[in-house]
C-alpha positions, 0 to 999 in steps of 0.5 A: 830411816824407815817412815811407817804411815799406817791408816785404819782400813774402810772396815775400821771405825774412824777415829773421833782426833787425829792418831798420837804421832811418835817418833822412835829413836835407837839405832837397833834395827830390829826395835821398829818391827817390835814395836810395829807387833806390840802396837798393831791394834793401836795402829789399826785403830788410827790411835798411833802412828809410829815414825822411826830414826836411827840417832839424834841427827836424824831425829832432828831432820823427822821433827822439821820435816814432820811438825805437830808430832807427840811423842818422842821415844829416844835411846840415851845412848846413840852414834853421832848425837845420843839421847841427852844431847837431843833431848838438849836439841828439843827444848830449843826446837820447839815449845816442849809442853807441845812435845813429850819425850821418854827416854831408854836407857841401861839398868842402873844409869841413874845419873843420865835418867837424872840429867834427862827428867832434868831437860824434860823427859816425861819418864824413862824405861829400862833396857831390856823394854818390857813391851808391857810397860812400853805400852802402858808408858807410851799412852800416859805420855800421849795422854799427858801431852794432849793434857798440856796441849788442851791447857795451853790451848785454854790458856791461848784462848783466854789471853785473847781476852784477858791479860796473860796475869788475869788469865792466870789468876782465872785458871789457876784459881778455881774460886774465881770463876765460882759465881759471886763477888767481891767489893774492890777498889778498881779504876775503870776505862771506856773507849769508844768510836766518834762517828762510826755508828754513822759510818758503818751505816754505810759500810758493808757489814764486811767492811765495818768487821774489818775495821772494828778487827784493826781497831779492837786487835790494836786495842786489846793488845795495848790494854793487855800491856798494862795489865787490863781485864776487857770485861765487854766489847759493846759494839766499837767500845770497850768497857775495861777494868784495872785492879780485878781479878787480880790485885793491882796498887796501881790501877788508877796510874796503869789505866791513865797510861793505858789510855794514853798510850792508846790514844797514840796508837789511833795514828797506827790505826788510821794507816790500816783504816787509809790502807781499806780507802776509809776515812780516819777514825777518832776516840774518846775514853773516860776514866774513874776509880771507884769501889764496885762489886767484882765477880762472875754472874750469870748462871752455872751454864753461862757466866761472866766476870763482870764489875757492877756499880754506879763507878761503871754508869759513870765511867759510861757517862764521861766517856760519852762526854769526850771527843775525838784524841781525848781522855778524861778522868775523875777526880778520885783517878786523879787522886791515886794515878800520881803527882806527875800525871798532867792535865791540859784543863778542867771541865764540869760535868752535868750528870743525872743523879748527881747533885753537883756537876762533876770536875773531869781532867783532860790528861794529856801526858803522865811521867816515868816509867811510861813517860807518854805524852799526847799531841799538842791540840790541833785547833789552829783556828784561822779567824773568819773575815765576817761572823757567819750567821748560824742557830744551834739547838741543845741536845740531850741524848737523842733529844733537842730541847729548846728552840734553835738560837741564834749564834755566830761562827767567828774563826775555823779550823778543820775540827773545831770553831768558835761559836759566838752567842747569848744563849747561855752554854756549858762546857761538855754540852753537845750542839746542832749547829744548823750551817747555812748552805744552798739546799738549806741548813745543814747538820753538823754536830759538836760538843762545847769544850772550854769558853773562849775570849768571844765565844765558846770553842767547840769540836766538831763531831758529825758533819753532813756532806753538805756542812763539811762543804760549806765549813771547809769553803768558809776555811779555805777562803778565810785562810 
């Protein structure tokens, strides 16, 4: 085999991509100096650079020595390995929209010209090659290639987004990406992190981007899985849409499984995060269905596909309403998720422009195809010896309202406790709980989650050094 490399020279311009590489397969020795005469200009300017092999076998040895080729020219017929068994060799070699082949061949040989566009010949050309067309042939097989390497580029690109059937609704369907909308039924996922805005605070900003990467990587894949559209990543959350762009039944059922399943990769998660000395992390996720309006907005130079509504404000207030392992969903997701979806208990919601509160389920499995389950609750609560006396203020967002009450700690476990008062509480209301320690009350932060024999249970969601001290003491000498 000859192995021709030609460069342009310093005098020459440069030029804007790297040359169109072609591989020329016949065993006719005089082929390789026509060519290098018909493509001298070519050559000069750094568009084609020619490399040259005398049959099949050979052929094969070039591409796996020479990866990133364009072009392959093959004769049909060739000792050892001819044209049709190579081009036979190419589509298991590699991907073939990354690599396009013409064949040459005798005049009249209609029926392996047949069996070559068959196995993916971009075209063919008749012996004796009129260079002419050779020319004209060689730079729309390039240009063809570079096409399909564009697209599929495109393509890649987009899938780091969306789903591989939302993609393709997007590129092949041009009315898609035209700024507009449409009313849809679709069902609504948002995840977030508990505690990683505090976290990150102490974190190097290197640090917090290599553990969003973990997490959103493990994420956006799993979503991809059920067929999810990542409308928009807001710093650790993720906002998701089931049934949009492209029609979904069952978005409602998808996106409880998604959600779940998710649920069970955050143990995957945390071995990565543990691998980069940090402790682990927790999410929660809520889930609505509702009739939003779907679409891309923005402006002809910078746009979205995006989904506007109330269902989205809503799906924003549950999820803010969870803690850490935790899904919650709406009863219009449990209406059309199915039957077999079970529910570990039920919750009432307190939203601001909603007259009545709002009944959330925590869903904790959901049956065939997916047959996911969560774990059973870890509050393995250890009773303590004495009822440790602390106060609690409501929060509301970032605001306290009322003055500190009094409360009572009467059992513990890592995670969770039970808080004994008068004052009266609801469920999914987040707490201060002011924890008496030596340099004075410390902070730890917990949300109510279900009323209990004596109290009310709640789960921790931030604690101080000094509270995590203090609770873990308390636990350790009452277990």
């Amino acid at each position: 085999m000859t192995d021709d490399r030609f460069h342009h020279t310093s005098s020459e311009q440069v030029p804007e991509r790297e040359p169109a590489r072609i591989l020329v397969v016949d065993d006719e020795p005089d082929l390789a100096e026509l060519i290098r005469q018909k493509f001298r200009r070519h050559i000069r300017r750094g568009d084609f650079e020619f490399l040259f092999a005398g049959d099949g076998v050979e052929a094969l040895r070039v591409l796996r020595e020479n990866p990133g080729l364009d072009l392959v020219l093959t004769d049909m017929n060739m000792p050892r390995m001819d044209g049709l068994a190579l081009l036979a060799e190419l589509n298991q070699l590699r991907d073939r929209s990354a690599l396009g082949a013409v064949v040459v061949t005798a005049y009249g040989d209609m029926t392996n010209i047949r069996m070559a566009m068959n196995r993916g010949a971009y075209d063919f050309l008749i012996k004796p090659i009129d260079l002419d067309d050779l020319e004209v042939t060689v730079e729309k097989a390039v240009a063809m290639v570079r096409e399909q390497r564009h697209a599929a580029h495109a393509r890649q690109t987009v899938g780091r987004y969306l789903s591989d059937e939302v993609a393709e609704t997007l590129l092949s369907n041009p009315e898609a990406t035209e700024l507009g909308g449409e009313r849809r039924r679709v069902t609504l996922l948002m995840s977030d992190l508990r505690g990683f805005s505090v976290l990150s605070e102490q974190l190097p900003p290197e640090r917090v981007v290599d553990v969003l990467n973990v997490y959103l990587g493990t994420m956006g894949d799993i979503i991809m899985e059920f067929g999810g559209t990542i409308d928009e990543y807001i710093g650790d959350g993720i906002l998701v849409i089931f049934g949009a762009p492209a029609p979904m039944p069952d978005h409602a059922r998808r996106a409880v499984a998604c959600a779940l399943a998710m649920q069970r990769a955050m143990d995957r998660v945390n071995d990565r995060v543990r691998d980069l000395g940090l402790p682990p992390l927790q999410m929660g996720i809520g889930i609505n269905t509702g009739d939003v309006v779907v679409g891309t907005i923005g402006s002809e130079k910078r746009a979205k596909y995006a989904v506007v509504g109330s269902p989205v404000n809503l799906t924003g207030r549950i999820e803010a309403a969870t803690v850490g392992g935790q899904v919650l969903m709406t009863a219009s997701t449990r209406a059309e998720a199915g039957e077999d979806v079970a529910v570990r208990r039920t919750l009432e919601l307190a939203a601001k422009g909603f007259s009545e509160p709002i009944p959330l389920y925590e869903v904790c499995a959901i049956g065939a195809p997916y047959d996911l389950r969560l774990p059973a609750e870890a509050h393995p609560l250890t009773r303590l010896p004495e009822p440790v006396p602390v106060r609690f203020r409501l929060l509301d967002g970032k605001q306290f309202h009322d003055e500190a009450a009094a409360a009572a700690l009467t059992a513990l476990s890592d995670e969770a406790a039970v808080l004994q008062t008068e004052h009266p509480l609801d469920p999914l209301a987040d707490l201060l709980v002011l924890v008496p320690a030596p340099d004075g009350p410390a902070d730890a932060y917990a949300k109510v989650l279900e009323a209990t024999g004596d109290g009310w249970l709640v789960h921790f969601t931030a604690l101080s050094d000094e509270a995590a001290a203090v609770l873990h003491a308390l636990h350790r000498r009452a277990g």
